[in-house]
DRENRO-995618 format. One record per residue (C-alpha): residue in one letter; x, y, z. Coordinates in steps of 0.001 Angstrom, whole numbers, plus 500000, padded with zeros to 6 digits. Layout:
AXYZ;...
***
This chain:
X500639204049444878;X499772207565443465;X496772209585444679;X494885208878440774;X495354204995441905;X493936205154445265;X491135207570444470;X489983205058441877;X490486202105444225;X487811203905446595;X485875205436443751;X485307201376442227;X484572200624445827;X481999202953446633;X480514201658442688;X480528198458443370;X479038198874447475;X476049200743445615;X475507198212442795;X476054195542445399;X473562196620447933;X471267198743445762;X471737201575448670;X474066204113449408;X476755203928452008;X475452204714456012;X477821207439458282;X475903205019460692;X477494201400460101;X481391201714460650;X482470199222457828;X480714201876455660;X481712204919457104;X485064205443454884;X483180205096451883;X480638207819452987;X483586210368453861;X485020209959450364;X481545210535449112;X481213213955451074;X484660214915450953;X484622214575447000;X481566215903446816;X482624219581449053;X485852219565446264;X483634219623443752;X481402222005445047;X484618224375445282;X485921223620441931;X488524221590443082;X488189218092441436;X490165217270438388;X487881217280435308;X488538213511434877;X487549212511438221;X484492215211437684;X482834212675434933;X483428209875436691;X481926211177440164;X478978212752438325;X478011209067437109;X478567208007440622;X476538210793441805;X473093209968439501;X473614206342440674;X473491207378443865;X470595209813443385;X468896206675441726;X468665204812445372;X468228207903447693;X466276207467450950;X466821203943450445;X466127201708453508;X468844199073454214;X466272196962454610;X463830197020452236;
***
């Protein structure tokens, strides 16, 4: 499995957790705390210029989708 392949197999994860629970992922709830890292560790790449410009387009979506459901409760 190449790095694209598994950074696309968490990106579609993290899409489909939001989507799912109309929330973002917690660095609280262990079952969720892999898909936060990948969330802040893509995020700091792209802050330093880092991320490919494919996977830039894609995270951006990801990114207003999140903004969309920020300061969500779990609960609500």
């Amino acid at each position: 499995m190449t790095q694209d392949e598994r950074w696309s197999i968490r990106y579609n994860e993290v899409l489909t957790f939001i989507e799912t629970n109309r929330r973002n992922p917690s660095k609280y709830a262990p079952e969720e705390r892999n898909m936060y890292n990948y969330i802040k560790h893509t995020r700091k790449q792209m802050n330093q210029g880092l991320l490919k410009p494919e996977r830039m387009k894609e995270f951006e979506k990801l990114m207003a989708l999140m903004e969309q459901y920020k300061r969500k409760n779990q609960y609500q």
